[in-house]
LUMKEMI-91778 format. One record per residue (C-alpha): residue number from 1; residue in three letters; x, y, z. Coordinates in nm, 3 decimals, padded with zeros to 5 digits. Each point is the difference from the previous one (the first is absolute). Layout:
N
+------+--------+---------+---------+---------+
: kefi : vexmar :       u :       v :       w :
+------+--------+---------+---------+---------+
:  NUM :    ALA :       X :       Y :       Z :
...
+------+--------+---------+---------+---------+
//
This chain:
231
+------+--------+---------+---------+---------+
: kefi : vexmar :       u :       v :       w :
+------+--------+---------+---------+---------+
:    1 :    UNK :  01.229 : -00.510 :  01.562 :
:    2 :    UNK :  00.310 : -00.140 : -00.119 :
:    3 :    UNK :  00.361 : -00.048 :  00.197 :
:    4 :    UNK :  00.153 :  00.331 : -00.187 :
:    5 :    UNK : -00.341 :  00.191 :  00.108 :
:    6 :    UNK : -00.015 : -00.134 :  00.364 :
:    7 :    UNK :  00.384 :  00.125 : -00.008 :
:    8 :    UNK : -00.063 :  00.348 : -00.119 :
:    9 :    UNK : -00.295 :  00.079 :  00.192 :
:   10 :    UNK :  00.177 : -00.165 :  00.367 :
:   11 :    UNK :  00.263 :  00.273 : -00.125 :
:   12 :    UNK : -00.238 :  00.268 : -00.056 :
:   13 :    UNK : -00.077 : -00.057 :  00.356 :
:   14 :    UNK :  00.319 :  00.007 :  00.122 :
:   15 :    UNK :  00.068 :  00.316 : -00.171 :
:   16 :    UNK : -00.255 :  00.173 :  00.237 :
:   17 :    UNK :  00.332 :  00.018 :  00.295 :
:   18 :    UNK :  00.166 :  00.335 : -00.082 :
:   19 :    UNK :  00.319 : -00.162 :  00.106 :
:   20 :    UNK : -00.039 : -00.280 : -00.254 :
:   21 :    UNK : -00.115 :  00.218 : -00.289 :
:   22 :    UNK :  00.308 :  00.222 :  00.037 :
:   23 :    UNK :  00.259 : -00.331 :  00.001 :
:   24 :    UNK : -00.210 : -00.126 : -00.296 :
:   25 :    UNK :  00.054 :  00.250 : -00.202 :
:   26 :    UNK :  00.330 :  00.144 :  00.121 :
:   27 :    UNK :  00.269 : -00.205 : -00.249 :
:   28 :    UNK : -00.231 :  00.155 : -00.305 :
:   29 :    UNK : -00.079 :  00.339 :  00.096 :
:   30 :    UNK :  00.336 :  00.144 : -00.124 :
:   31 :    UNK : -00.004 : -00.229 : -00.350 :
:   32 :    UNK :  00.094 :  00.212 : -00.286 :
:   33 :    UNK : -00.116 : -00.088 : -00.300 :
:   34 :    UNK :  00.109 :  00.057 : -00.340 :
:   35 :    UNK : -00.029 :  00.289 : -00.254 :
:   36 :    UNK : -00.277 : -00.120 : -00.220 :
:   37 :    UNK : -00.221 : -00.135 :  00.323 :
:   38 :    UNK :  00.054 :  00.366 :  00.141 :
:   39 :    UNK : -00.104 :  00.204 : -00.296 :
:   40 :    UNK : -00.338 : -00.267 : -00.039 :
:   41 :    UNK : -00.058 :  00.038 :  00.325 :
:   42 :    UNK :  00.059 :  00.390 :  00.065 :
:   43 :    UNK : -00.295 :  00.064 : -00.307 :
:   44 :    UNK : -00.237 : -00.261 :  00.181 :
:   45 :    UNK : -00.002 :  00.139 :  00.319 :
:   46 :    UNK :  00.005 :  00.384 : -00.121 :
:   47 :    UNK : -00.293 : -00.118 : -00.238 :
:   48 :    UNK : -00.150 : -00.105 :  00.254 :
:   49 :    UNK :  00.063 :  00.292 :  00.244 :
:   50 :    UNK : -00.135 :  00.192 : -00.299 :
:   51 :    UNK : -00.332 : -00.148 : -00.057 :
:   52 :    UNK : -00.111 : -00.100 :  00.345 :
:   53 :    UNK :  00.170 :  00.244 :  00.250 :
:   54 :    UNK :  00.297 : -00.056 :  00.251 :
:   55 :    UNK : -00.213 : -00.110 :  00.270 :
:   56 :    UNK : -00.085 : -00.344 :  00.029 :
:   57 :    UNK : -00.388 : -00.040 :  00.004 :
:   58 :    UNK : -00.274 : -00.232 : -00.096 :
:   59 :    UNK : -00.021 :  00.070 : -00.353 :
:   60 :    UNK :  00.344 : -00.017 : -00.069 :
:   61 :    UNK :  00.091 : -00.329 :  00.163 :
:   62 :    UNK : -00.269 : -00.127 : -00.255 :
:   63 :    UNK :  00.210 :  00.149 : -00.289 :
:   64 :    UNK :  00.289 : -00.159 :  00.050 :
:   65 :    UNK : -00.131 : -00.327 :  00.165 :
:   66 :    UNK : -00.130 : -00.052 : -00.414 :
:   67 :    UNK :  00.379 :  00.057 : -00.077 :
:   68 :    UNK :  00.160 : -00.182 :  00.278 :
:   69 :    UNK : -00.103 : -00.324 : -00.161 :
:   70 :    UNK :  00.111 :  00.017 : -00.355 :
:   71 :    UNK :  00.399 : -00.072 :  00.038 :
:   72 :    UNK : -00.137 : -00.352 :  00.195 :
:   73 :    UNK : -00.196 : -00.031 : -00.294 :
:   74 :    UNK :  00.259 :  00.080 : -00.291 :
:   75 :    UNK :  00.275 : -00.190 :  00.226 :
:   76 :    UNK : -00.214 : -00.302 : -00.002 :
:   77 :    UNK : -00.095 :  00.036 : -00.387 :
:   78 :    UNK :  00.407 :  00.126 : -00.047 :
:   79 :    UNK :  00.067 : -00.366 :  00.170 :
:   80 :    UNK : -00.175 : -00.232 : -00.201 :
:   81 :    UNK :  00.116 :  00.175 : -00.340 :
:   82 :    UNK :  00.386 : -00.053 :  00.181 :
:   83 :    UNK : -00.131 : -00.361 :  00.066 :
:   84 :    UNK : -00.077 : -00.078 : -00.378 :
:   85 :    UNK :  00.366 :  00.038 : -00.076 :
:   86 :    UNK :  00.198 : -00.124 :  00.299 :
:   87 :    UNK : -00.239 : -00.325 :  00.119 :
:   88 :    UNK :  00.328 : -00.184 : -00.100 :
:   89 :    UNK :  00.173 :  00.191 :  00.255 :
:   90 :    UNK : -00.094 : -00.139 :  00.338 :
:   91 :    UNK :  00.161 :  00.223 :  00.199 :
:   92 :    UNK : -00.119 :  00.287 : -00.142 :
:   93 :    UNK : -00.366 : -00.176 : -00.053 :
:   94 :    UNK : -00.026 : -00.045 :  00.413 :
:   95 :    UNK :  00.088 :  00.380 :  00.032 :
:   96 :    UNK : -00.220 :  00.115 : -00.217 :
:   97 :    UNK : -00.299 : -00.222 :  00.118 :
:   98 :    UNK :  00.087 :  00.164 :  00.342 :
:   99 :    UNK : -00.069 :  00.339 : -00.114 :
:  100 :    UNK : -00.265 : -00.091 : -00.143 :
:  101 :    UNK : -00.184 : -00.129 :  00.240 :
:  102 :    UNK :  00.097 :  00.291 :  00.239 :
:  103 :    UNK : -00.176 :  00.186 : -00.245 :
:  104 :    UNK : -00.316 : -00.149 :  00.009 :
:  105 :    UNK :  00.001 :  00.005 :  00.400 :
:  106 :    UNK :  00.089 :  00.395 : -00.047 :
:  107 :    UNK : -00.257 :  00.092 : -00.252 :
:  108 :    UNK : -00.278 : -00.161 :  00.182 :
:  109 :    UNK :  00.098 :  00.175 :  00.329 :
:  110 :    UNK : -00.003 :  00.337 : -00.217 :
:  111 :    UNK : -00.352 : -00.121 : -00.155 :
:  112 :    UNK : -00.097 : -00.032 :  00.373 :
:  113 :    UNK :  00.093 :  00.373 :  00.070 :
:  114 :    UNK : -00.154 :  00.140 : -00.265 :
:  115 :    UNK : -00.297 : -00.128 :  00.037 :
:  116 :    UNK : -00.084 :  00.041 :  00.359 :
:  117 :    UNK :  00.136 :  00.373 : -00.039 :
:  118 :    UNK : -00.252 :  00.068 : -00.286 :
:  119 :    UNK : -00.300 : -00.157 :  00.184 :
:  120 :    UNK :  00.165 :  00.273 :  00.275 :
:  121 :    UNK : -00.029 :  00.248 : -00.253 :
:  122 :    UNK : -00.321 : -00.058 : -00.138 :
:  123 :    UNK : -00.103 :  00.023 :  00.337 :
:  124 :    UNK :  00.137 :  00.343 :  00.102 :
:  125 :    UNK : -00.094 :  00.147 : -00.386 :
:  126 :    UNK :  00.334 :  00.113 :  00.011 :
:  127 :    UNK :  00.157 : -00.106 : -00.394 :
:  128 :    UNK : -00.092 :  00.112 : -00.356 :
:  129 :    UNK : -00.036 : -00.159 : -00.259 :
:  130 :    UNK :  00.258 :  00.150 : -00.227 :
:  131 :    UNK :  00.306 :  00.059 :  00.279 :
:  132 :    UNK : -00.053 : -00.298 :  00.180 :
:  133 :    UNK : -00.143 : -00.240 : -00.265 :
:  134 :    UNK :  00.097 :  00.037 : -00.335 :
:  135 :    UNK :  00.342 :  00.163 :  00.044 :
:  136 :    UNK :  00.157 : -00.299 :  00.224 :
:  137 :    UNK : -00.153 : -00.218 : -00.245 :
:  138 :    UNK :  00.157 :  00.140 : -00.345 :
:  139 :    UNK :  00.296 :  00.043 :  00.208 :
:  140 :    UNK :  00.042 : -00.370 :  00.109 :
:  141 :    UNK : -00.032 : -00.061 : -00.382 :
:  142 :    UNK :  00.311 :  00.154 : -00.115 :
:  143 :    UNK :  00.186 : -00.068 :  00.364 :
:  144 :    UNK : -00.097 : -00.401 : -00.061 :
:  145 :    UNK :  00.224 :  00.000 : -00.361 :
:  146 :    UNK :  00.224 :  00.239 :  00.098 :
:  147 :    UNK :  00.075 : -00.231 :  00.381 :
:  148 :    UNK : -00.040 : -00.336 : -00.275 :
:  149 :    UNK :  00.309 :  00.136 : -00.233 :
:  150 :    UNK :  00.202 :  00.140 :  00.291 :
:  151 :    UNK : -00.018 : -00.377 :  00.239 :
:  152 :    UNK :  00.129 : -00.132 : -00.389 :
:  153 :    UNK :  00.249 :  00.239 : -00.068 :
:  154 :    UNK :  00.129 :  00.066 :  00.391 :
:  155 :    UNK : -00.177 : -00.184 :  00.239 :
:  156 :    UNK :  00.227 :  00.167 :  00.285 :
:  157 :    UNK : -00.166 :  00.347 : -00.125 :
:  158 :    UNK : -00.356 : -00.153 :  00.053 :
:  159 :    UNK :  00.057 : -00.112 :  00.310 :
:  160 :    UNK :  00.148 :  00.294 :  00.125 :
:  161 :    UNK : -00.267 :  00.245 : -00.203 :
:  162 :    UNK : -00.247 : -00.221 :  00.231 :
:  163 :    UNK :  00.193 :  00.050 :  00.316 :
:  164 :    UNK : -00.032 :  00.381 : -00.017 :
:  165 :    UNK : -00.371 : -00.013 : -00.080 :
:  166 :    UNK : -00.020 : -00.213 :  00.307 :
:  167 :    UNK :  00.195 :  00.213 :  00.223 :
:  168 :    UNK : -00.228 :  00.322 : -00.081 :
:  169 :    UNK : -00.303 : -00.229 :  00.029 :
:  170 :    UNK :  00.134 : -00.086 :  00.368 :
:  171 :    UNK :  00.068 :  00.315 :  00.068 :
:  172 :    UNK : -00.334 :  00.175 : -00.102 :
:  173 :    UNK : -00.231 : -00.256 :  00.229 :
:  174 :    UNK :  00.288 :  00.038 :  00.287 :
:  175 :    UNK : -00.091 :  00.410 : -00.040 :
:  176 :    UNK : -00.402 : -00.117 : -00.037 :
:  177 :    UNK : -00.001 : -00.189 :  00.322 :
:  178 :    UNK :  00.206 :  00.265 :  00.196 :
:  179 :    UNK : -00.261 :  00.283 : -00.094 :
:  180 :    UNK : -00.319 : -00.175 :  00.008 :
:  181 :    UNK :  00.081 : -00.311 :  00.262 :
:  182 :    UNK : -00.216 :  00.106 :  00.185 :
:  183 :    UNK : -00.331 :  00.011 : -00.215 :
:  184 :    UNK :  00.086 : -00.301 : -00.156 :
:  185 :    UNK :  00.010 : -00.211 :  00.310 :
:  186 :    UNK : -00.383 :  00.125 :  00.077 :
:  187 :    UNK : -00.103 : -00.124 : -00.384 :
:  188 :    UNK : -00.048 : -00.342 :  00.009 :
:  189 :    UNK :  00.032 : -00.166 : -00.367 :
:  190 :    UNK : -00.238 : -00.281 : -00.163 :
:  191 :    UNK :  00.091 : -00.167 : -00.334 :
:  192 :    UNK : -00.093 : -00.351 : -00.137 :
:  193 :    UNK :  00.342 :  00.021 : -00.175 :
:  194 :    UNK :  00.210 :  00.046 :  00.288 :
:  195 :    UNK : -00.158 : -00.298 :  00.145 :
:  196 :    UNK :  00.016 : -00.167 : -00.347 :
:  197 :    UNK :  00.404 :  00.054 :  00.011 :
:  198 :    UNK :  00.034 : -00.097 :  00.356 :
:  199 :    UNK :  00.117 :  00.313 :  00.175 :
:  200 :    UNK : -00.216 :  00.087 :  00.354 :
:  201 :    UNK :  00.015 :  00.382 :  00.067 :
:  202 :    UNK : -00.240 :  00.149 :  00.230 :
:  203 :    UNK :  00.069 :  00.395 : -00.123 :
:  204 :    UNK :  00.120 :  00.197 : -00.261 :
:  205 :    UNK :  00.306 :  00.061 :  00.231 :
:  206 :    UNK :  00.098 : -00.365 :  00.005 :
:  207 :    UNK : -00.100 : -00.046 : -00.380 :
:  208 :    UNK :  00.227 :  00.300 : -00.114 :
:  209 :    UNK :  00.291 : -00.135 :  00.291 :
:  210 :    UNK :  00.004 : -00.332 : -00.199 :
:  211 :    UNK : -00.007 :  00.162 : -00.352 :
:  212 :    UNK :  00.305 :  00.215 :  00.134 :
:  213 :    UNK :  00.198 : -00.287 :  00.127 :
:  214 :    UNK : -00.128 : -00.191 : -00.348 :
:  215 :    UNK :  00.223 :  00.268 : -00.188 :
:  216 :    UNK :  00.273 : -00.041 :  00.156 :
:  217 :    UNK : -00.009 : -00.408 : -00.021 :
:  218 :    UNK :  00.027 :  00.065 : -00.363 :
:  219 :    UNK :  00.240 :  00.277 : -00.055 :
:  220 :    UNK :  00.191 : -00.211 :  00.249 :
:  221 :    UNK : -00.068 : -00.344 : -00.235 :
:  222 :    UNK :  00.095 :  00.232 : -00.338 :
:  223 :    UNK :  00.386 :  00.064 :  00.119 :
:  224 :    UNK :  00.022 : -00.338 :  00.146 :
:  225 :    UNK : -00.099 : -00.138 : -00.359 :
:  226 :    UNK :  00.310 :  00.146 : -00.131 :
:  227 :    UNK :  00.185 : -00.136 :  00.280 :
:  228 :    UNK : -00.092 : -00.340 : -00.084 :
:  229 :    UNK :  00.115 :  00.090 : -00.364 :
:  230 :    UNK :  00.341 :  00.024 :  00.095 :
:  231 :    UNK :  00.032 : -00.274 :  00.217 :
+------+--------+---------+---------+---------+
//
């Protein structure tokens, strides 16, 4: 595990403490973001609400854990297409490297969710193959170009289209642990890819605790990106 890994997941940790969850995320919860970041983000989520229900649930977190990866993915594909024109810039080189490489570290913490939440799913018998298989996956086809040409175009209305994502994703496994806390702390959870990335949960409480706090690391990390922008 890397420094930037060992970081995040000592964070994750942290984020456990109530007290320090709410002061973490307390000079972002009121961020308003623009016009085109609302509208984006007002069809995803009601899409969403559409297809797989209100209530957060199994099947659903798989969903949108396919979709929660792509903007890492079209940010770091949207950064090395920036890179082939302003490598004579050094500034601007070093900034974009950054984000870069926070997207790799983000999209392989989103592979890790996804993955341990299907083996969940497969599990319980709980998906289809239709809802919860092919319609994230034709739908993180068009959301990868459509994320790609926005980071080109406005790279403040990615970020922020990513924030709001985040924040419902935060807010639906904050509601999944409230209602079901406490059969998830009786269901103990074994996966050779949770080992593989380095995270030691003993229950399905603790994995979907440190998935929760993972959200809110990154819609955190997406307004501080613009921050850094302007500085």
């Amino acid at each position: 595990m890397n420094e930037d890994c060992s970081a995040h997941e000592a964070l994750v940790k942290e984020l456990n403490d109530p007290t320090m969850r709410a002061d973490y995320a307390r000079p972002y919860d009121g961020y308003k973001v623009g016009p085109i970041a609302a509208v984006l983000g007002w069809l995803l989520v009601t899409s969403g609400t559409i297809v797989y229900g209100k209530k957060p649930s199994y099947g659903k977190f798989k969903a949108v854990e396919v979709i929660a990866r792509i903007p890492y993915q079209s940010w770091e594909v949207a950064t090395y297409t920036l890179l082939t024109g302003f490598y004579g810039n050094e500034k601007r080189a070093i900034e974009l490297t950054k984000t870069s490489a926070f997207s790799r570290q983000a999209q392989d913490n989103e592979t890790m969710h996804v993955v341990v939440i299907t083996q969940i799913c497969k599990r319980l018998r709980c998906v289809g193959w239709f809802r919860h298989m092919f319609i994230p996956l034709v739908f993180a086809f068009f959301y990868f170009w459509t994320i790609y040409l926005l980071y080109m175009v406005s790279r403040k209305s990615a970020l922020e289209l990513n924030y709001l994502f985040e924040t419902h994703a935060y807010h639906q496994y904050s509601e999944f642990l409230a209602l079901y806390g406490e059969q998830l702390r009786d269901t103990p959870v074994m996966s050779d890819f949770l080992v593989l990335y380095g995270r030691n949960v003993r229950s399905e409480y603790e994995l979907f605790e440190s998935i929760r706090n993972d959200e809110l690391i990154h819609r955190n990390r997406s307004i501080k990106e613009i921050e850094l922008r302007r500085k």
